[in-house]
Each structure stands twice: as structure tokens, then as C-alpha cells.
C-alpha positions as a printed NumPy array, in Angstrom:
array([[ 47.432, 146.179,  46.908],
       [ 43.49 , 145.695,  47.897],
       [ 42.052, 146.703,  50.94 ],
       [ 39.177, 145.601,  51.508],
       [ 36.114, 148.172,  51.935],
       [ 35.579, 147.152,  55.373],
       [ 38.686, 147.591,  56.039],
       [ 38.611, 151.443,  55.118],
       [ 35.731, 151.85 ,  56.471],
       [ 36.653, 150.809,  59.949],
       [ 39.653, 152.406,  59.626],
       [ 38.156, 155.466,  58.769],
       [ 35.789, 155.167,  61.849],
       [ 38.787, 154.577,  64.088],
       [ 40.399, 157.7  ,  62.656],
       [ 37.187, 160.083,  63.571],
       [ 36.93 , 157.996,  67.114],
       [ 40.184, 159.386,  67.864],
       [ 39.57 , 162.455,  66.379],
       [ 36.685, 163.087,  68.439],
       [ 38.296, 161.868,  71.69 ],
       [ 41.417, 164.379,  71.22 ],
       [ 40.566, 167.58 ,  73.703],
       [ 42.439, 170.59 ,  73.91 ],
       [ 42.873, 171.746,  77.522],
       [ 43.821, 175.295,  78.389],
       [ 45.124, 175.99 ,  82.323],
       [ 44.263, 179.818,  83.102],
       [ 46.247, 180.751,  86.029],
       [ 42.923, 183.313,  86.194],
       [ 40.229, 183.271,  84.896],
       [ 37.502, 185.675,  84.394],
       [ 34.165, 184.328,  82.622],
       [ 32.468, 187.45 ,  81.576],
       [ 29.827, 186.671,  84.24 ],
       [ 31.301, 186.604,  87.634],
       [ 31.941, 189.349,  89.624],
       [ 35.757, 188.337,  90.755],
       [ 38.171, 186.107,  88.71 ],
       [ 38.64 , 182.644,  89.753],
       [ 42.084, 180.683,  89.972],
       [ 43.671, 178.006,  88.704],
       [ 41.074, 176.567,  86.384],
       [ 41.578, 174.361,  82.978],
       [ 39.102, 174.955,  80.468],
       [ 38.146, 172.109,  77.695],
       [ 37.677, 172.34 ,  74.157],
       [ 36.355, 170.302,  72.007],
       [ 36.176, 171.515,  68.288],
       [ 34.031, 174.542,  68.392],
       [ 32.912, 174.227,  72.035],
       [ 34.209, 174.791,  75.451],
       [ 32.91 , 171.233,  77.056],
       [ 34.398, 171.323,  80.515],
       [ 35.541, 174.024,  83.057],
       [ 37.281, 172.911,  86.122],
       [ 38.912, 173.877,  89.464],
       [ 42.691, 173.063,  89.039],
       [ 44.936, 172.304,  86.544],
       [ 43.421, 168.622,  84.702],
       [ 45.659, 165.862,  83.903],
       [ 45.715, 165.633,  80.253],
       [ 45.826, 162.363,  78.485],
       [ 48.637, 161.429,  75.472],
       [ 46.17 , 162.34 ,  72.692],
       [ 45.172, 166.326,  74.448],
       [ 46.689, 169.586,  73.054],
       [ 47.721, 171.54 ,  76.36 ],
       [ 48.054, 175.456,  75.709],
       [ 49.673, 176.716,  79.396],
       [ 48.766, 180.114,  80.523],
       [ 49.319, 179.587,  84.02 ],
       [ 50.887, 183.062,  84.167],
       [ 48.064, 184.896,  82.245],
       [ 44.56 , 186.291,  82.523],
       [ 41.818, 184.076,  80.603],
       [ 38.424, 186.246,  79.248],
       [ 35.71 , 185.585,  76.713],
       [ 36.94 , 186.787,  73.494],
       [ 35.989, 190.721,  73.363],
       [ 33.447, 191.943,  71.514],
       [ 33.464, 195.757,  70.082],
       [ 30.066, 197.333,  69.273],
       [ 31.221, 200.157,  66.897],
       [ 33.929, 199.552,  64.298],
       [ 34.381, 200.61 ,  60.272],
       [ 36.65 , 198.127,  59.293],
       [ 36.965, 199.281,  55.657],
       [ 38.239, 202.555,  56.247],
       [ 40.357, 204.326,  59.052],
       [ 40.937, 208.342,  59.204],
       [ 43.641, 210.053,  57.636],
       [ 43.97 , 213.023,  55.686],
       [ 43.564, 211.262,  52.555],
       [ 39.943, 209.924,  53.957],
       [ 37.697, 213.026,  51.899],
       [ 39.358, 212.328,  48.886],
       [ 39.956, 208.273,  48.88 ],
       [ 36.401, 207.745,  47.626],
       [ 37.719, 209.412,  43.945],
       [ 40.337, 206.417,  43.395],
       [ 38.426, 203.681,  45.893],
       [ 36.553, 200.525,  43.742],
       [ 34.709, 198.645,  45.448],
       [ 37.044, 195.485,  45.961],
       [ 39.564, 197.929,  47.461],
       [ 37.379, 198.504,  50.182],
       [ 36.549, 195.203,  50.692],
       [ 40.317, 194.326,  50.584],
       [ 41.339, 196.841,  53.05 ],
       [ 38.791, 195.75 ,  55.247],
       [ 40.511, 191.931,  55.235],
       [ 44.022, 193.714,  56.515],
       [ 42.361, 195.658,  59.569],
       [ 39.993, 192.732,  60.144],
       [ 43.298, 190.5  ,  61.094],
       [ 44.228, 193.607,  63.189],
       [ 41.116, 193.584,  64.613],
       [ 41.447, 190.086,  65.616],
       [ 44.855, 189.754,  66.835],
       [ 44.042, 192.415,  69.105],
       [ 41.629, 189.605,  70.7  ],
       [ 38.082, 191.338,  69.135],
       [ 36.137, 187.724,  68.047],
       [ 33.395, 189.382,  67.419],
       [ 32.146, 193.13 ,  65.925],
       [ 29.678, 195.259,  64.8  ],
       [ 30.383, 197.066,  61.62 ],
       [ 28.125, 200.347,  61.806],
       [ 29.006, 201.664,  58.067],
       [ 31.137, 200.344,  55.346],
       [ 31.226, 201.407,  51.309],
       [ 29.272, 199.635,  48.806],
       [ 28.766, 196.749,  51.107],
       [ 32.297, 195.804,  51.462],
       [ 32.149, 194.311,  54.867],
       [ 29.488, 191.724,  53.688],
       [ 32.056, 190.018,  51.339],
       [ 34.773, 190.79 ,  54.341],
       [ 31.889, 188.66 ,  56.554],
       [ 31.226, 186.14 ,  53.951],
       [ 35.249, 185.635,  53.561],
       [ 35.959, 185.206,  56.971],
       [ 32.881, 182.739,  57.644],
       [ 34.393, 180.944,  54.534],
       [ 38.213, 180.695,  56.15 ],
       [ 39.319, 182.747,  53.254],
       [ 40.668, 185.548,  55.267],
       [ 41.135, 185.871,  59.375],
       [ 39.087, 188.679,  61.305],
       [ 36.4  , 188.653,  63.923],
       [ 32.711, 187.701,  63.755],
       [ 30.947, 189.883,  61.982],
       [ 27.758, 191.554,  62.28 ],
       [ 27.202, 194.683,  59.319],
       [ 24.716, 197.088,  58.952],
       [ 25.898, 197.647,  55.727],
       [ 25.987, 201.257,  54.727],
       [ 24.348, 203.482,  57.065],
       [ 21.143, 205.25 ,  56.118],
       [ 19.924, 208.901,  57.109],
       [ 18.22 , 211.629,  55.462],
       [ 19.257, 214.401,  52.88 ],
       [ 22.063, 216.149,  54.1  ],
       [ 22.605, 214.033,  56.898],
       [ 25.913, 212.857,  58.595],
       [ 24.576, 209.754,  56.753],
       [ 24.932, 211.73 ,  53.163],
       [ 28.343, 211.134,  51.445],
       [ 27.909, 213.84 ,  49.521],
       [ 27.667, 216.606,  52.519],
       [ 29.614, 219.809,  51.698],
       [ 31.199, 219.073,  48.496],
       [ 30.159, 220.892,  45.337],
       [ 27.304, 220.076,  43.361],
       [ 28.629, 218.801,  40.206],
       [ 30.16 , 215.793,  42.8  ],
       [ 26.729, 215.864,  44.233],
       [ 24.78 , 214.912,  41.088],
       [ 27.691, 212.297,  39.641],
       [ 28.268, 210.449,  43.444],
       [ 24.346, 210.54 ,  44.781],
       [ 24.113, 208.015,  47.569],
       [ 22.116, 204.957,  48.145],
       [ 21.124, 205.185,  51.287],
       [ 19.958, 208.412,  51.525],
       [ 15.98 , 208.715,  52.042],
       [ 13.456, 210.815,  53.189],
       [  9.76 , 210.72 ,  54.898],
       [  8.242, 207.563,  56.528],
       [  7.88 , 205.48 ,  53.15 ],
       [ 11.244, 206.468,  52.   ],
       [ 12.528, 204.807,  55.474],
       [ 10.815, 201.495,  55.256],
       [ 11.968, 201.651,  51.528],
       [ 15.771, 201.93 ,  52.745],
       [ 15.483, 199.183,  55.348],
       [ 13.809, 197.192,  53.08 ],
       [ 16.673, 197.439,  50.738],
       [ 19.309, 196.659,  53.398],
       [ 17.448, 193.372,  54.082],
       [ 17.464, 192.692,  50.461],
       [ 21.193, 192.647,  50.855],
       [ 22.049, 190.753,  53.843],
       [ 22.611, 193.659,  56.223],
       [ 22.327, 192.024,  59.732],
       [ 21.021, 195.779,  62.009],
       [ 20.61 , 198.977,  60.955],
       [ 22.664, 201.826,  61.149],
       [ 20.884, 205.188,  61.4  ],
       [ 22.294, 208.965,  61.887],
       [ 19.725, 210.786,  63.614],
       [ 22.202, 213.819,  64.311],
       [ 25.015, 215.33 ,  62.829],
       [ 28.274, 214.41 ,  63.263],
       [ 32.086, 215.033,  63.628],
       [ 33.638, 214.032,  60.858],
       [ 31.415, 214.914,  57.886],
       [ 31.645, 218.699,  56.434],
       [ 28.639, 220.927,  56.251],
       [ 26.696, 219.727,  59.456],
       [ 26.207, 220.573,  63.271],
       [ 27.212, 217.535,  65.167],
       [ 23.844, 218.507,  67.943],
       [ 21.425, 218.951,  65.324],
       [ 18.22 , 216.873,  64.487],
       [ 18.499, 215.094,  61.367],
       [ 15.567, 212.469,  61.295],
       [ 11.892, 213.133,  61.987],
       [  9.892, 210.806,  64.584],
       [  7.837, 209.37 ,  62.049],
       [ 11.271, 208.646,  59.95 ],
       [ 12.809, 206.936,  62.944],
       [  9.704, 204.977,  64.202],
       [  9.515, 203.953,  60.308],
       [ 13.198, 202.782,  60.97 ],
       [ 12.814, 201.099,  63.572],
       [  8.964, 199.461,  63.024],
       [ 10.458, 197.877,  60.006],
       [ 13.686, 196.815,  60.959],
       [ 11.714, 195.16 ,  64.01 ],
       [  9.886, 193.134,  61.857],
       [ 12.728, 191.532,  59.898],
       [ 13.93 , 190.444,  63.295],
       [ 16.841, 193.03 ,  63.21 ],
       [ 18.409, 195.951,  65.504],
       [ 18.784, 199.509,  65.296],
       [ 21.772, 201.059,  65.769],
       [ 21.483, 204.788,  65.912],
       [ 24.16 , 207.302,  65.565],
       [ 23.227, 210.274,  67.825],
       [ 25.485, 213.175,  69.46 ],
       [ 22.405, 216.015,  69.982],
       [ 20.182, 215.571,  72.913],
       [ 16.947, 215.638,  70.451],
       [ 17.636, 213.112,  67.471],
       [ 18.586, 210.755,  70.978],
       [ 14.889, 211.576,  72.373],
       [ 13.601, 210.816,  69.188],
       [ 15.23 , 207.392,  68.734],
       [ 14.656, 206.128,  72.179],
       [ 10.845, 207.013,  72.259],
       [ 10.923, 205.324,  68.72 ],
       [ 12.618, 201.606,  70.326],
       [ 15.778, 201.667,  68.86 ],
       [ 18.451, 199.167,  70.577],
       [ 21.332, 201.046,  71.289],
       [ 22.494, 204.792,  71.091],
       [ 26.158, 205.308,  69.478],
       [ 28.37 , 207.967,  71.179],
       [ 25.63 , 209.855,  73.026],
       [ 27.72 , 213.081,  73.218],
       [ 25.059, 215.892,  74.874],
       [ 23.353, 213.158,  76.685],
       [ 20.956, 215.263,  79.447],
       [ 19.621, 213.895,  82.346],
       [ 16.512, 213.43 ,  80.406],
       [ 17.755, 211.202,  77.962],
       [ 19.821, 209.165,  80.951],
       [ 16.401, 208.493,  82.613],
       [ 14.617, 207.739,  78.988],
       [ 17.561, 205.04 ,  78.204],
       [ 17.289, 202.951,  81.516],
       [ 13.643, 203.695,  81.4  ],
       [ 13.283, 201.811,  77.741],
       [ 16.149, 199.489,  78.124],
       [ 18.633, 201.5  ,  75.411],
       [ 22.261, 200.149,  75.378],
       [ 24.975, 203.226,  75.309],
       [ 27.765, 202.309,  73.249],
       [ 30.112, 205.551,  74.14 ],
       [ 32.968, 205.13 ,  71.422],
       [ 35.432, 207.334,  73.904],
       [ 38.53 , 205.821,  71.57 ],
       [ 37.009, 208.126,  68.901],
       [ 36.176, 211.313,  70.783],
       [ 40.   , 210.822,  72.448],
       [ 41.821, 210.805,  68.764],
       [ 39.623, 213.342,  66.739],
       [ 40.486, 215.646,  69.976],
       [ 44.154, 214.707,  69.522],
       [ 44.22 , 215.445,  65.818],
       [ 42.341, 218.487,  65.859],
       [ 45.412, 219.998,  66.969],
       [ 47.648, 218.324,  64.342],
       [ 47.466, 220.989,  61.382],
       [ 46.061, 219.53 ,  58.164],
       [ 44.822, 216.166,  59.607],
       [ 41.568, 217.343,  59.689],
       [ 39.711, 220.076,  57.754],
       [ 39.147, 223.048,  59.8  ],
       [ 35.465, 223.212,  60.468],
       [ 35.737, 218.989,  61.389],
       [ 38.817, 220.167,  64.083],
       [ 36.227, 222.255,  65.565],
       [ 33.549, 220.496,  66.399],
       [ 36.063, 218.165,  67.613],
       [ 37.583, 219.431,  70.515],
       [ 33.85 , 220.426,  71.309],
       [ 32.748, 216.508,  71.166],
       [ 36.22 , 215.062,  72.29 ],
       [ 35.899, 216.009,  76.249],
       [ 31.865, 216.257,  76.122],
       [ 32.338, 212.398,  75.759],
       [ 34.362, 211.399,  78.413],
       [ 31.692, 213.7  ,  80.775],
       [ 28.952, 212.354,  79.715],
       [ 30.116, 208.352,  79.996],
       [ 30.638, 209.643,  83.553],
       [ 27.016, 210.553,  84.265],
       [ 25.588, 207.549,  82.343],
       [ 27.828, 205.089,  84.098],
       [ 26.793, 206.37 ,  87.377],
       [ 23.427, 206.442,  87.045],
       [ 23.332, 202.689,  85.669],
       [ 22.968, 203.233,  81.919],
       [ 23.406, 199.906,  79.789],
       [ 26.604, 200.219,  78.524],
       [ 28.169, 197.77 ,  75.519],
       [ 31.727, 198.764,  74.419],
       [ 32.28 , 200.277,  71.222],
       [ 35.34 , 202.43 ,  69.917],
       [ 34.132, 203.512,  66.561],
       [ 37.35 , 201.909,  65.495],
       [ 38.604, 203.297,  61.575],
       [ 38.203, 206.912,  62.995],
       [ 40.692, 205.772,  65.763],
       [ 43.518, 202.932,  64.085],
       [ 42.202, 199.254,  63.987],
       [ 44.13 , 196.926,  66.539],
       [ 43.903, 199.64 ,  69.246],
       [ 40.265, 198.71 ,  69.961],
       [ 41.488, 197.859,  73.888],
       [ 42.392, 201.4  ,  74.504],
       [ 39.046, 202.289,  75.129],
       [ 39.423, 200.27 ,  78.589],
       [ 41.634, 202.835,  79.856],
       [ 39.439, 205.194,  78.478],
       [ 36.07 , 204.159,  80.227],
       [ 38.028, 202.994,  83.86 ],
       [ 39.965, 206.277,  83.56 ],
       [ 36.479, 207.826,  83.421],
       [ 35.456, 205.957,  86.46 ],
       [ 34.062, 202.132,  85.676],
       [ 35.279, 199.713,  87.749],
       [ 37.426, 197.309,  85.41 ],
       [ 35.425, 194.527,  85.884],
       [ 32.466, 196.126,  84.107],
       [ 34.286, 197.331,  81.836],
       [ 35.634, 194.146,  80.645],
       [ 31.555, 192.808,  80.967],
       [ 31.231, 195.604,  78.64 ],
       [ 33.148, 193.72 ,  75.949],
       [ 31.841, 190.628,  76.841],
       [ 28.523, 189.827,  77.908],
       [ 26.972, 193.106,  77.308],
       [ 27.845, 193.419,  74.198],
       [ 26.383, 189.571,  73.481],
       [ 23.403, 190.904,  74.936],
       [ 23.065, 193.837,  72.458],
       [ 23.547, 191.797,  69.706],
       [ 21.455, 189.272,  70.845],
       [ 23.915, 186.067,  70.594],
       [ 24.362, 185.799,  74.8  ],
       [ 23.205, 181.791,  74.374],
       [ 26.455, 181.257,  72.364],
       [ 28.447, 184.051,  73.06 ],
       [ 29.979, 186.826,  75.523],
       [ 30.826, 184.307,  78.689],
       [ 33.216, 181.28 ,  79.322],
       [ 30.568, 178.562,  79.856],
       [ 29.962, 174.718,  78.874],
       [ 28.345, 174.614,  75.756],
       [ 29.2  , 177.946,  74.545],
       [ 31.375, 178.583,  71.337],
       [ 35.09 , 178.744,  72.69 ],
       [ 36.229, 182.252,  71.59 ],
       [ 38.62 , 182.961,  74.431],
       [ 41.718, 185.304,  74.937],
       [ 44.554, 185.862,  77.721],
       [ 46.126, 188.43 ,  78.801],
       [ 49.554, 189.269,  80.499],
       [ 48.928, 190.08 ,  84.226],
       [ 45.756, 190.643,  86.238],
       [ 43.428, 193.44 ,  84.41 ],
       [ 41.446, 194.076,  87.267],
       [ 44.463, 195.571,  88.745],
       [ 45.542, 197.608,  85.927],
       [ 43.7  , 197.379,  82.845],
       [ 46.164, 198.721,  80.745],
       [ 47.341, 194.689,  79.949],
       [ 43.934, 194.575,  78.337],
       [ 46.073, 196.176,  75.24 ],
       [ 48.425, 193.57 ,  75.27 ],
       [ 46.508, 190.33 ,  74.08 ],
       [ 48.847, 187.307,  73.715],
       [ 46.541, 184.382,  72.864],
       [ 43.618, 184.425,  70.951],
       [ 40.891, 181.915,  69.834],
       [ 38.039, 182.261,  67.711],
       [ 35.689, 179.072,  67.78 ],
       [ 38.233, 176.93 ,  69.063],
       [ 40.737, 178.022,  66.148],
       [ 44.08 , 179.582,  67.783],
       [ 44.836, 182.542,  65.729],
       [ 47.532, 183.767,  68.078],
       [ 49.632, 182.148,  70.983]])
């Protein structure tokens, strides 16, 4: 039979018309926007594709052609944001040796597995701070695509340090593995920086991840020790400034965290032996903390578990492990900028809301803690015009909750609806 092409064609526009008119309208028995200091009540919230287009007082009549998702008995929030993830890897006693058997794809493979995790635990969005061979850039460029589900992603790509460095791969193992498995990243001096950060542009990195300390889990290093000179960080961070990205610096000693902070970097990542020096420095410059407490909590807890860990990494983590949860104390108190990160792949992917209890149990008031994940962490990424609040206009990543976290933020770890861009991934 013919049809005329008129006919299709305003057929076709009638189709979209209707398309375009169908809303979906979500009724939050409470709601809290990632803004506001107390949670309002009874509220529907709009979307429309991609967008949240209307919030209201009370629960809006919906029309024949609306989707209606009730969560009149739940908690509504932005979708949650974690700073400080490695989605391509997660610690187990296998984790010194994996790198023998690992390709490439399988990296980028596991990553796809804890990225769903990840995302289901109602995470939209993350910073990856580390990864092998760039394996969370495909992971980002598969999820953009709809290939896989996980969060937003944001990579540094591998992180970069100097020789010997927590950053160095290589640390502690012998030196025929040294010469066969040198590492990328690795640099040293002021040109060698600009030459690494450089490179990470080249490959799509979107910050930079730096160690200027030692740390935990690598062999053959102090955790407190300096590991970058001034010059090498101000290199870091001079450069990475001009290509319009952030520095992310990995710092437990008190003087590779002086260092960064004089040099500008954007955020400080666990912060262990944080003085009151460096407390003044950060709100002094503006430096987010992002305290990773779900990390110091679990290397503690498996330092004790015989052959989890090897024996000089057990060590210097039940010396981290409680420094942590101190510090986060002082640095909360004394109005520190603080952006939630769990360093999640030390600790197991999908647990990334522990680190609630973790920071209220040290003393934040749940409500900032939850801004933490939210609109803070938008902030240190820089996307707080699309993302990290429930407002008109912005990108309708939203989440629910059981119960009233403000109460007892425990429910935080019990996500039951979840939607990314105004795609439900769970309900």
C-alpha cells in the first residue's frame, strides 16, 4: 500500500509531539536537594529526557501519557558522587602479582563489572585517581557510548610521580622486573613533569593524579615521606592549569601536603599526618580534602588478617588506619573543604556508602556529609552548573533511599532507586 510522504511525515511529527509531551514524575516522600540545609516533604520532581524540568510542593497529578515512579516512603538525593575510586582493580592478595597475567583489556573489562557495582550502589558520577594502561578511558568511553552501565566518569589516567615513588609500579621488586616492566608515568625534575602531563593530555586524561608522598600499599616506601620536589609539583600543577585540568594529589606526610598546596593543586587525597599547619594552608588556598576513611578502615582491618597483606604494607597500616579517622576530625572542625572519596578498589566496589558512617561516626553532621557526595564534590570537579543538586535545568541523576538518612545514615548503604541522566538503572 502507498502512503503518501506527507502522510509519514506528519505522522512522524505527531509521534515526537507525543514523545516530547510524555514526563516522568517522581513523588519523594523527602526530599533532600544537595543544597538545603533540612529535607523538604512531599515534593514530585519532573523529568523530561535528560533533565529535571519541574520541582513541586505535593504530590502532581499526572496525566495518561506520564511515567509515575512512587517513592512516597523513601528519601530522594542528587545522585552521589565519589572523589577517589580505582575501578579497575580492588585489593586482594593476588593484587602484587595480577599485573604478571593482567592484558590490558582485562583491566578494562574488570573495570565494566565494578563500574555497574559502582552504580547500583547510587555513585552517578566518579573520579578515577589511577587505573592500568588507561583502562578506565575505554571503561569512560563505553559507558558514554551505552555499551556498558557505570557512573560518570572523570580519569586521571595512570597516576604520575617520581622514581621510586608510591607512583612507581615497580617499587620493591627485583631488578630484573624493574628493567622488563619500567613505567610510563614515572618522571623526574621540572621538564620531566610538564613532559608527563603533557602526555596524559595527549591521551584524554581529564585531572591529574600525583603522589607527592609515600604510601600504604606499595612495598619499599615510607607512607610520610617527601616524594616530589616544589619545582616538580608547581611544574605539575602550572601545566595541568593550563590545559584547563585539576590536580589531584595523593599525600599522607605533612611535607609533600605543604608542598602541593603552596604549589595550587585542587584537592589533597587522604591527608593522613595533616598538622595544624597544613589545616590553616588548605582553607587558606581553598584545597578540597578528600579523606578516603573507607580505605584507612579496611587496610587496618586486613592488616590483622595473616597473608592479606605483605608484612611491611600491614605495618604501615595500622599506623595510617586510625591516624585517618583523627585527622578528618580536626579538619572537619576547623572547616576544611571536604569532597567524599573512599579510594574504592583498596576497599570492595559497591560499598562506596560506608564511608558515611565513617565520616558522621567521626563527627560530621549527616547532612554535610551527604553535601559531601553531592555538591561538594560537583564543586571539585567543576560540573556544579549541571551536577551535584536537585534543581530545574540540571541533569536528573537522582537516587532514594529507604528511611530518613539524616536520622541514621546507615540507609545511605541501602540505595533502592537509581537514575543516571534520566535513565533508571535500578528501581
Amino acid at each position: 500500500m502507498f502512503i503518501p510522504a506527507r502522510h509519514l511525515i506528519a505522522g512522524a511529527a505527531l509521534f515526537a509531539a507525543t514523545l516530547a509531551s510524555a514526563k516522568t514524575l517522581i513523588y519523594a516522600g523527602s526530599l533532600i536537594d544537595g543544597r538545603a540545609d533540612t529535607a523538604r516533604k512531599a515534593v514530585t520532581l519532573t523529568v523530561e529526557g535528560d533533565r529535571l524540568t519541574g520541582i513541586a510542593d505535593g504530590y502532581t497529578a499526572a496525566t495518561k501519557d506520564d511515567t509515575v515512579i512512587d517513592l512516597k516512603n523513601a528519601t530522594v538525593l542528587p545522585g552521589l558522587m565519589d572523589m577517589h575510586v580505582h575501578l579497575d582493580g580492588q585489593q586482594s592478595p593476588t593484587s602484587y602479582t595480577e599485573g604478571f597475567y593482567m592484558n590490558p583489556g582485562d583491566y578494562a573489562l574488570r573495570g565494566a563489572f565494578y563500574a555497574k557495582k559502582t552504580l547500583l550502589a547510587g555513585f552517578t558520577t566518579v573520579r578515577n585517581l589511577g587505573d592500568t594502561d588507561y583502562s578506565t578511558r575505554a571503561l569512560r568511553k563505553a559507558i558514554a557510548a551505552g555499551w556498558v552501565e557505570g557512573p560518570r566518569i572523570f580519569t586521571a589516567g595512570p597516576a604520575i610521580g617520581t622514581t621510586g615513588s608510591h607512583a612507581d609500579g615497580t617499587n620493591g621488586y627485583s631488578d630484573a622486573v624493574i628493567e622488563k616492566f619500567g613505567e610510563p608515568q614515572i618522571f623526574n625534575g621540572a621538564d620531566g613533569a610538564r613532559a608527563a602531563v603533557r602526555d596524559h593530555v595527549k591521551h584524554g586524561a581529564d585531572l591529574i593524579k600525583i603522589m607527592t608522598t609515600g604510601g600504604v600499599l606499595s612495598l619499599g616506601d615510607s607512607a610520610q615521606g617527601a616524594q616530589m620536589t616544589s619545582d616538580e609539583v608547581k611544574a605539575v600543577v602550572e601545566t595541568a592549569h593550563e590545559y584547563g585540568l585539576k590536580v589531584a594529589v595523593h599525600a599522607h606526610g605533612t611535607e609533600g601536603m605543604k608542598r602541593a598546596i603552596l604549589a595550587g593543586v585542587d584537592s589533597i587525597e587522604h591527608g593522613t599526618f595533616m598538622t595544624d599547619e597544613i589545616v590553616a594552608l588548605m582553607i587558606q588556598h581553598g584545597t578540597y580534602y578528600v579523606p578516603t576513611l573507607s580505605a584507612g578502615n579496611f587496610v587496618m582491618e586486613k592488616a590483622k588478617t595473616p597473608g592479606f597483606l605483605p608484612p611491611s604494607v600491614a605495618a604501615k597500616a595500622m599506623l595510617v588506619g586510625p591516624a585517618m579517622t583523627a585527622t578528618f576530625k580536626r579538619a572537619y572542625l576547623a572547616g576544611v573543604k571536604i569532597a567524599m572519596g573512599t579510594d574504592q578498589g583498596v576497599a570492595p566496589h559497591g560499598e562506596n556508602a560506608k564511608e558515611f558512617i565513617y565520616m558522621v561516626d567521626a563527627g560530621m553532621k549527616p547532612m554535610d556529609a551527604i553535601k559531601s557526595a553531592t555538591l561538594e564534590g560537583a564543586k571539585l570537579i567543576g560540573i556544579e552548573k549541571e551536577l551535584g543538586t536537585l534543581e530545574v535545568g540540571k541533569i536528573a541523576d537522582i537516587v532514594a533511599v529507604p528511611g530518613d538518612p539524616l536520622t541514621d545514615i546507615k540507609v545511605m548503604t541501602n540505595v533502592t532507586f537509581v537514575m543516571k541522566a534520566g535513565t533508571v538503572y535500578k528501581q
